[in-house]
Backbone as a printed PyTorch tensor [residue, N CA C, xyz], in Angstrom:
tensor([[[ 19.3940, -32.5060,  14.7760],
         [ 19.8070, -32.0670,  16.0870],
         [ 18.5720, -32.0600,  16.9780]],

        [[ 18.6430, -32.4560,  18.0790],
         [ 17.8690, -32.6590,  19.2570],
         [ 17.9630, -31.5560,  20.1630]],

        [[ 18.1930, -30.4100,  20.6420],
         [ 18.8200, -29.2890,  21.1850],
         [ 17.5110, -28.9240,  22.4890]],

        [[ 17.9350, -28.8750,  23.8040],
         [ 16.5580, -28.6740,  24.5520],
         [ 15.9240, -27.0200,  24.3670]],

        [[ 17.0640, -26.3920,  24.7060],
         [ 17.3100, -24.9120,  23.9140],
         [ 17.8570, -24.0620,  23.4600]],

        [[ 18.0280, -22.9420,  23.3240],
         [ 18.8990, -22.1240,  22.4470],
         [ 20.3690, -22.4810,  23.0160]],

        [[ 20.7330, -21.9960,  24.0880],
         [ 22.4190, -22.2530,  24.2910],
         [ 22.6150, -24.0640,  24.4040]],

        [[ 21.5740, -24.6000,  24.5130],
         [ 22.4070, -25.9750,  24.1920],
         [ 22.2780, -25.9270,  22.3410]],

        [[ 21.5280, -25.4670,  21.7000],
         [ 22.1200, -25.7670,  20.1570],
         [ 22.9650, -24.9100,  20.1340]],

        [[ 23.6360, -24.0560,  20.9770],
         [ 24.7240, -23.1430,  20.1180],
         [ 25.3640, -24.1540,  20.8800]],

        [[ 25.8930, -24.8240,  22.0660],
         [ 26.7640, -25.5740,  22.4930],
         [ 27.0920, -26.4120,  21.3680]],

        [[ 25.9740, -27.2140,  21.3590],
         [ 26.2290, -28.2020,  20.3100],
         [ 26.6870, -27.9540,  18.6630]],

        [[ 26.5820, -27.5050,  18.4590],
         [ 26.9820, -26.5150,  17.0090],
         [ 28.7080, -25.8940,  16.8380]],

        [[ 28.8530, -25.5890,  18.1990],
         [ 30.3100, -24.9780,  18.7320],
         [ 31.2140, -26.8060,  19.0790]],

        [[ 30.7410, -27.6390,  19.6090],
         [ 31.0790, -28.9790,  19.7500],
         [ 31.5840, -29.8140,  18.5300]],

        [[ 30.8220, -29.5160,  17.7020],
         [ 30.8370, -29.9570,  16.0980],
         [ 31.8660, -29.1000,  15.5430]],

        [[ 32.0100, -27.8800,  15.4920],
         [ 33.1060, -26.9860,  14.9690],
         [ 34.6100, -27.5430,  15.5120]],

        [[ 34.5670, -28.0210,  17.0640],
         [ 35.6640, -28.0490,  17.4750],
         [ 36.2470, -29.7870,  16.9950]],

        [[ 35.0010, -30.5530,  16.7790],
         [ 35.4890, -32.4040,  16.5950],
         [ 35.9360, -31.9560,  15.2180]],

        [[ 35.6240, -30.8370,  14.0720],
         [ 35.5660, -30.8250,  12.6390],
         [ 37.3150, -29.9680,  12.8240]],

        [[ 37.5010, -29.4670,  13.6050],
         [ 38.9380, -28.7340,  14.0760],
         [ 38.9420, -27.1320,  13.2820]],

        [[ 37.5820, -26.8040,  13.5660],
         [ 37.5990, -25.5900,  13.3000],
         [ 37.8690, -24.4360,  13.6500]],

        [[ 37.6840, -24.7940,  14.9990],
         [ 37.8800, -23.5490,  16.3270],
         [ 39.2710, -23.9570,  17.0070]],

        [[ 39.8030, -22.7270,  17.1620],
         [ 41.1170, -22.0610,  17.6680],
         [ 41.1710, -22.4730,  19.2400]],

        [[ 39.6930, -22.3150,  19.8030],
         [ 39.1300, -21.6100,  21.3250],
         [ 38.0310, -21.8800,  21.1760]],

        [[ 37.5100, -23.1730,  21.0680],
         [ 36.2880, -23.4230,  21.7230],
         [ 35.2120, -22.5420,  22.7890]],

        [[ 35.9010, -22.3980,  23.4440],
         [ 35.3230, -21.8090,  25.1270],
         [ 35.4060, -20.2460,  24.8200]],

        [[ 35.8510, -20.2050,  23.7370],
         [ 36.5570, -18.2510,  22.8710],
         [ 34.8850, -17.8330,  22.1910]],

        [[ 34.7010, -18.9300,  21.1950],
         [ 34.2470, -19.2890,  20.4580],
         [ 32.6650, -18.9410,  21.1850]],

        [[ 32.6110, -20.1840,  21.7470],
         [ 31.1600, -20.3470,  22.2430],
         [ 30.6500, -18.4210,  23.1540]],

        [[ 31.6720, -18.2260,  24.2770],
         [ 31.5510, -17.2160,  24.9270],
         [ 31.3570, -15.7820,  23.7640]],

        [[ 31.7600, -15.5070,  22.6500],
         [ 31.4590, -14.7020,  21.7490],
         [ 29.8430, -14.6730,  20.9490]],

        [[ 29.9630, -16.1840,  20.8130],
         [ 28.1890, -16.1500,  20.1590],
         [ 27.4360, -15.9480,  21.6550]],

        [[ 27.4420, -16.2770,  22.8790],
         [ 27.0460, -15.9110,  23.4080],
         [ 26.6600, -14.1610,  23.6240]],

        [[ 27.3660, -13.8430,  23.7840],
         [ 27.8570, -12.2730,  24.0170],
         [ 27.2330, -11.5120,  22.8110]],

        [[ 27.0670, -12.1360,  21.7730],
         [ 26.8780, -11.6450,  20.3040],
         [ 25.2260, -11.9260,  20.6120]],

        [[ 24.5110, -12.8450,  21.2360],
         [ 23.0390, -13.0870,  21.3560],
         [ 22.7730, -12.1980,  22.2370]],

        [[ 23.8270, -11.7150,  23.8330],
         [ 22.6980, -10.9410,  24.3770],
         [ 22.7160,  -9.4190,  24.0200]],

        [[ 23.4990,  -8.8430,  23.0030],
         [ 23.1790,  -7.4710,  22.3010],
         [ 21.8920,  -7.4590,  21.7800]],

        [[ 21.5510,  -9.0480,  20.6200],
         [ 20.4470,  -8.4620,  20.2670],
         [ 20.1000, -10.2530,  19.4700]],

        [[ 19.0750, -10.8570,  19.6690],
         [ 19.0550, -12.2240,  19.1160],
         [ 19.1390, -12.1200,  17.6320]],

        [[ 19.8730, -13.6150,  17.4550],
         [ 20.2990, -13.9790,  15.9680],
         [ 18.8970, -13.8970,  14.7250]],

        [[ 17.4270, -14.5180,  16.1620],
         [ 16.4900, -15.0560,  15.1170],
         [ 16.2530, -14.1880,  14.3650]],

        [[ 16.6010, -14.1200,  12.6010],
         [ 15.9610, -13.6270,  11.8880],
         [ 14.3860, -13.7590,  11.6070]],

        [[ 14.0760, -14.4820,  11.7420],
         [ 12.4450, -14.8280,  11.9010],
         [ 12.4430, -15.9010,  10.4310]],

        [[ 10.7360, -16.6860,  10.1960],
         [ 11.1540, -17.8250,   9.8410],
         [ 11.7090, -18.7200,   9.9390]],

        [[ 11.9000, -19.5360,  11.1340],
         [ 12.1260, -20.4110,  11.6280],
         [ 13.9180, -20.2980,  11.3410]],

        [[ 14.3010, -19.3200,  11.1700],
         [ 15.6590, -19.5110,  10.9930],
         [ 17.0970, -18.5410,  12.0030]],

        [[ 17.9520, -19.0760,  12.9390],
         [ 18.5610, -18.1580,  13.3660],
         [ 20.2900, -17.9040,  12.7570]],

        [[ 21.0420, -17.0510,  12.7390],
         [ 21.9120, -16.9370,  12.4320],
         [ 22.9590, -16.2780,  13.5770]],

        [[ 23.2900, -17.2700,  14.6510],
         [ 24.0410, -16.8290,  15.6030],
         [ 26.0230, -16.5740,  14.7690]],

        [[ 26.6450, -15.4640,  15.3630],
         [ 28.0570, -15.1730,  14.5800],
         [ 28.6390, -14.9440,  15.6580]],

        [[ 29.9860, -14.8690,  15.2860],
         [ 31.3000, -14.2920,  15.5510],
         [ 31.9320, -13.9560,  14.9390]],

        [[ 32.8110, -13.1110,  15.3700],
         [ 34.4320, -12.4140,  14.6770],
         [ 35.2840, -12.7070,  15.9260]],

        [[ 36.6170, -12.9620,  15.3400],
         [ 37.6700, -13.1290,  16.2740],
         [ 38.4500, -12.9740,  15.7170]],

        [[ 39.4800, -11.8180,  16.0070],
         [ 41.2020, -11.6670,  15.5090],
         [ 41.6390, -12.8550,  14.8860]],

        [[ 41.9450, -13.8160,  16.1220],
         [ 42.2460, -14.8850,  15.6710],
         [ 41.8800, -16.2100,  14.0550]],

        [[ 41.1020, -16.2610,  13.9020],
         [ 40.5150, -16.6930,  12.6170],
         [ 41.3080, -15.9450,  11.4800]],

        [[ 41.4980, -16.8640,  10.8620],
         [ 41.5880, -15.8390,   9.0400],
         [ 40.6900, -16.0720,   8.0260]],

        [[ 39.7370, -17.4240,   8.0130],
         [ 38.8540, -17.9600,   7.2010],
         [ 37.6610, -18.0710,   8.0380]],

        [[ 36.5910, -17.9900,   7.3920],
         [ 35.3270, -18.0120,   7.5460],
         [ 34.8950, -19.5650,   7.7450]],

        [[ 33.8810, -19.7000,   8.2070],
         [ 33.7050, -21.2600,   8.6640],
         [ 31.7470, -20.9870,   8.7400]],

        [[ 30.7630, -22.3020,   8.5720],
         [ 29.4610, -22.4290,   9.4480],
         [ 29.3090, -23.5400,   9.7340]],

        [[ 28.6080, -23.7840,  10.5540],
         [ 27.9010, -24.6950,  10.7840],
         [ 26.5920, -25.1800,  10.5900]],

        [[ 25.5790, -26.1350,  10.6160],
         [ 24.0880, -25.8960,  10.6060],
         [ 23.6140, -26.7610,  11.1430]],

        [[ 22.9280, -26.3270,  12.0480],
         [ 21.8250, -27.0610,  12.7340],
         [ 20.4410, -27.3370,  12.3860]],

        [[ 19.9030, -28.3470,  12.4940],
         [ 18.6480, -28.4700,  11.7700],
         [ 18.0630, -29.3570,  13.0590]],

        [[ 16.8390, -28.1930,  13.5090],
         [ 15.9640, -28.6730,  15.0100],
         [ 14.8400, -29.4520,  14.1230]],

        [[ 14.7830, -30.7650,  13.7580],
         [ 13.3550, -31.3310,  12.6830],
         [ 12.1090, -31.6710,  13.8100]],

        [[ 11.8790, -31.7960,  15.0310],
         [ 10.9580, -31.9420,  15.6260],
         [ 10.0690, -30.7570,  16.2070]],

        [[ 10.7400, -30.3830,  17.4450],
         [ 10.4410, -28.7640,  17.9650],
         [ 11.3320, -27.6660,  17.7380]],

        [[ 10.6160, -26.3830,  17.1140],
         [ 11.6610, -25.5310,  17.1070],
         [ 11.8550, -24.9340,  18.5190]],

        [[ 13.2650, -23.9220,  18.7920],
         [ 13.2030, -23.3510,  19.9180],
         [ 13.6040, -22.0340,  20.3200]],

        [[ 12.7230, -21.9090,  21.1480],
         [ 12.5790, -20.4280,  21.6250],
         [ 13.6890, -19.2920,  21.0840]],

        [[ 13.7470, -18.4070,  20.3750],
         [ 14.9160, -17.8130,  20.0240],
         [ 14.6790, -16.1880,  19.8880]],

        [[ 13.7450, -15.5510,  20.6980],
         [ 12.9680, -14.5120,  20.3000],
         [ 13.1400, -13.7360,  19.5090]],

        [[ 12.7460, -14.3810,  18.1260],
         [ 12.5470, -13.9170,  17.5680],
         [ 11.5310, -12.6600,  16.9150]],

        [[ 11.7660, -12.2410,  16.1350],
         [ 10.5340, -10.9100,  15.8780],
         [  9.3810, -11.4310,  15.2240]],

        [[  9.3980, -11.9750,  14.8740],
         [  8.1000, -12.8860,  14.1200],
         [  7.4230, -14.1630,  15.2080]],

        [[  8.6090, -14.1660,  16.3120],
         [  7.5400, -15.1860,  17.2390],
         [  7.7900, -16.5100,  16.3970]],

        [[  7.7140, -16.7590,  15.6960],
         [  8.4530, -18.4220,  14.9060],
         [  9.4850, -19.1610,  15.8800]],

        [[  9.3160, -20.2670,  16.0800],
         [ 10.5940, -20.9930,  17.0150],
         [ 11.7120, -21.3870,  15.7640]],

        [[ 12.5670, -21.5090,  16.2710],
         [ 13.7410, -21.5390,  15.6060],
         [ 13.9050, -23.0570,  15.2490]],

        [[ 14.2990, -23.4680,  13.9790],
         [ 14.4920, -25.0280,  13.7980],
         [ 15.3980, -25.1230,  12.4440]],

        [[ 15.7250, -23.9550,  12.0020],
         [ 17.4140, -23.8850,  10.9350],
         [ 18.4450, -22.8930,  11.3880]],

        [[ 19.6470, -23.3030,  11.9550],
         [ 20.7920, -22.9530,  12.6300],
         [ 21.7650, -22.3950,  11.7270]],

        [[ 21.9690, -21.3780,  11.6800],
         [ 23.5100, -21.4870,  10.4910],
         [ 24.4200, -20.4180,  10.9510]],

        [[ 25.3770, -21.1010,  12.0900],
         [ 26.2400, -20.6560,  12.8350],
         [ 27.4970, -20.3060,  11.8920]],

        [[ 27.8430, -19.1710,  11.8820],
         [ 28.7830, -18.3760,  11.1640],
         [ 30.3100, -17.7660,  12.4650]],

        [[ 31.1940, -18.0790,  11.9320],
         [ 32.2050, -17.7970,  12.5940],
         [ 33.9370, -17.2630,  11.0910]],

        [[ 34.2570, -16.3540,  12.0580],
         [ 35.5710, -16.0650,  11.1040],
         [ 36.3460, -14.7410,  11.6070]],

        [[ 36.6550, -13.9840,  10.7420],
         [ 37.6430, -13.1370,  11.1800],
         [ 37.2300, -12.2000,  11.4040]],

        [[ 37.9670, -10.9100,  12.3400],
         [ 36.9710,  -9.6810,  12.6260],
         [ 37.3030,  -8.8170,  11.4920]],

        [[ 38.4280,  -8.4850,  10.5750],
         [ 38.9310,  -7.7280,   9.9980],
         [ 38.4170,  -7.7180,   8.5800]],

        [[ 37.6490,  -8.5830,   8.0560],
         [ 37.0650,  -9.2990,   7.1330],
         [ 35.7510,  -8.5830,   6.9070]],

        [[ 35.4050,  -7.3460,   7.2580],
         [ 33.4590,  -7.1740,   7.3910],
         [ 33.0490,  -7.2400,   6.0750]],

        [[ 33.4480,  -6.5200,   4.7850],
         [ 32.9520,  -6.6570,   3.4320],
         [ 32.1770,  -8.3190,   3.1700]],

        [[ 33.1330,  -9.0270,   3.4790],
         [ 33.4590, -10.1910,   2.7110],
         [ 32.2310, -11.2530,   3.7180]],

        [[ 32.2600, -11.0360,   5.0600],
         [ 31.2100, -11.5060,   6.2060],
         [ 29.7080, -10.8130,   5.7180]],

        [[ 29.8980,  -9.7290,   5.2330],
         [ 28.4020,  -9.2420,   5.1360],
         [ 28.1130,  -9.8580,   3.9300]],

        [[ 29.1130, -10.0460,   2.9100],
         [ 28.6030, -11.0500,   1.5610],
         [ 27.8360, -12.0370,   1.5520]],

        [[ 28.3420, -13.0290,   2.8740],
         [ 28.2400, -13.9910,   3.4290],
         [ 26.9910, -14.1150,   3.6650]],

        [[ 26.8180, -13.0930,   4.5220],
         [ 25.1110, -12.8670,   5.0570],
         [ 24.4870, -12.6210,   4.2600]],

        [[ 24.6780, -11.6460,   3.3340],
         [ 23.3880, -11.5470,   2.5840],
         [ 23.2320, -12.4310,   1.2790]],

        [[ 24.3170, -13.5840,   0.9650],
         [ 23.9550, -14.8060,   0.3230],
         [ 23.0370, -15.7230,   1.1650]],

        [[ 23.2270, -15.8690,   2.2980],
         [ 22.6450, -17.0600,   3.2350],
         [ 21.3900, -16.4080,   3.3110]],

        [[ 21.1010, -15.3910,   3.7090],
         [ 19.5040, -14.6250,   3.7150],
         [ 18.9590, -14.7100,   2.7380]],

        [[ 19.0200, -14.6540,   1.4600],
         [ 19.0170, -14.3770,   0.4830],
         [ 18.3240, -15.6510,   0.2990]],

        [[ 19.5570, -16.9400,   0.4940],
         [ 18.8540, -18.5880,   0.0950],
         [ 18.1180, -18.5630,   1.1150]],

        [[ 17.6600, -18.3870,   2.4130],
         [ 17.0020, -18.9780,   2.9030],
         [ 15.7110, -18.3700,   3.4060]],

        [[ 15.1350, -17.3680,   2.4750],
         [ 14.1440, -16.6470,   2.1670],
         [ 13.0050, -17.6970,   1.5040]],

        [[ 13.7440, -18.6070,   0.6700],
         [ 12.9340, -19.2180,  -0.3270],
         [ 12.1610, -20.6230,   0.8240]],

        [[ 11.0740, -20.3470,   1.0200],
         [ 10.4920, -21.0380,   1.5950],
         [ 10.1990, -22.7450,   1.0220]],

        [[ 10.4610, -23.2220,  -0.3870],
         [ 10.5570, -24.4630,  -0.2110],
         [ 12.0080, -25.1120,  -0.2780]],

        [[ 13.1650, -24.0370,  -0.2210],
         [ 14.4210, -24.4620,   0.5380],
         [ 14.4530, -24.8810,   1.4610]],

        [[ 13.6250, -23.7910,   2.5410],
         [ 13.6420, -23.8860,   4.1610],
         [ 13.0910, -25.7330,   4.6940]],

        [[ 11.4860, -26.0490,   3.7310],
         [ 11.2010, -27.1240,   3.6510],
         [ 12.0270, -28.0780,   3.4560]],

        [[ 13.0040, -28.0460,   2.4440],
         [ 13.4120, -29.1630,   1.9940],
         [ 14.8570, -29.2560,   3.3650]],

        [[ 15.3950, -27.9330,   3.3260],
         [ 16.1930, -28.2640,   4.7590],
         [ 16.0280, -29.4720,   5.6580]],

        [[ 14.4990, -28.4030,   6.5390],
         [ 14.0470, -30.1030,   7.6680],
         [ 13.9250, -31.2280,   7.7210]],

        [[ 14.1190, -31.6500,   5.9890],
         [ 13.9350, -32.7690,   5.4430],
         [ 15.1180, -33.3930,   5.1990]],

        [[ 16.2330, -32.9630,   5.4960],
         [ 18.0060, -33.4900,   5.3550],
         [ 17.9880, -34.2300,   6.0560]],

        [[ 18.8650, -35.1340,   5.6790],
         [ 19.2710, -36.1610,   6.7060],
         [ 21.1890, -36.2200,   6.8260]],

        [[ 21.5220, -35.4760,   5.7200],
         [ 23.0970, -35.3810,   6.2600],
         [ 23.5760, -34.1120,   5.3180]],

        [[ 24.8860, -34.2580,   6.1170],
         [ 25.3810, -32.8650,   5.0240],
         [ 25.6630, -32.4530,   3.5680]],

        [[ 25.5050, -33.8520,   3.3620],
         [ 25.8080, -33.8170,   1.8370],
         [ 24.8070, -33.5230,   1.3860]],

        [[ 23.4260, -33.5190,   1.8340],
         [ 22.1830, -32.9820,   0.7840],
         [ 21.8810, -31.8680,   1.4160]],

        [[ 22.4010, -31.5020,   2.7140],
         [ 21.8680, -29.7950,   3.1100],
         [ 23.5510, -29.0250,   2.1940]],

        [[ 24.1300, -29.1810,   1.7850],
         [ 25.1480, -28.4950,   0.7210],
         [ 24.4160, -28.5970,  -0.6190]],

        [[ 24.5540, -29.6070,  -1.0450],
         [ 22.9790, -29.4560,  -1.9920],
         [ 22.3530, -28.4770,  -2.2650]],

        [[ 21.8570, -28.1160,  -1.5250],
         [ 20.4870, -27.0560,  -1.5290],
         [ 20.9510, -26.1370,  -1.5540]],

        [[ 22.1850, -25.7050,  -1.3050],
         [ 22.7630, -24.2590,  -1.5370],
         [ 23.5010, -24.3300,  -2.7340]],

        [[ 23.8820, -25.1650,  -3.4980],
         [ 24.6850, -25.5300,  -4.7690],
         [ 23.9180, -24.5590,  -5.6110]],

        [[ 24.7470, -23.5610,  -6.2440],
         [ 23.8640, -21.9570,  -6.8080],
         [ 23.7080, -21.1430,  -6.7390]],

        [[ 23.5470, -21.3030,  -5.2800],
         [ 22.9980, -19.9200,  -4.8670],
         [ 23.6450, -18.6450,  -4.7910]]])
């Protein structure tokens, strides 16, 4: 992904959800991760952000991932790191047990710093699924 900055990779990320026919409400969709960034930003730090949603609507959990391989971008994060691994999370609001599982598997893998490496180094989805095969 090529992204100039933060709301164009969440655009683009939300674009991909909707060609893959994931999203209900695109424009639902996008306006929630929005809304969800200005409470408090996604960047976990380490070059990695985790923008979400919940929506009534949804019954299954869904992500996406973005992978910025040139410049990362601005995502103020707490560590000051630019952002350049995306892993846009979307699903149901009623669901929190099962969403926080979620999270703290994905944190969990992407702690391991020669994961994170081998990430930037994907070239399609079939080898960034890969890398989570395990975890």
């Amino acid at each position: 992904m090529q992204a100039d900055n933060r709301d164009d990779a969440l655009a683009r990320l939300v674009k991909l959800l909707k060609e893959k026919k994931r999203l209900q409400n695109a424009d639902q969709f996008y306006e929630a991760i929005l809304d969800r960034e200005k409470i408090v930003p996604t960047a976990i730090g380490l070059g990695v952000a985790v923008p979400h949603a919940k929506l009534h609507s949804y019954k299954d959990f869904f992500i996406a991932i973005g992978i910025q391989v040139q410049q990362g971008l601005e995502w103020n994060a707490l560590d000051g790191v630019a952002v350049q691994l995306i892993f846009m999370i979307g699903g149901p609001d009623n669901r929190q047990t099962e969403y926080l599982r979620i999270l703290s598997h994905l944190t969990m893998a992407i702690k391991n710093k020669e994961r994170r490496k081998k990430l930037l180094k994907c070239h399609c989805a079939k080898e960034v699924i890969e890398m989570f095969n395990g975890c």
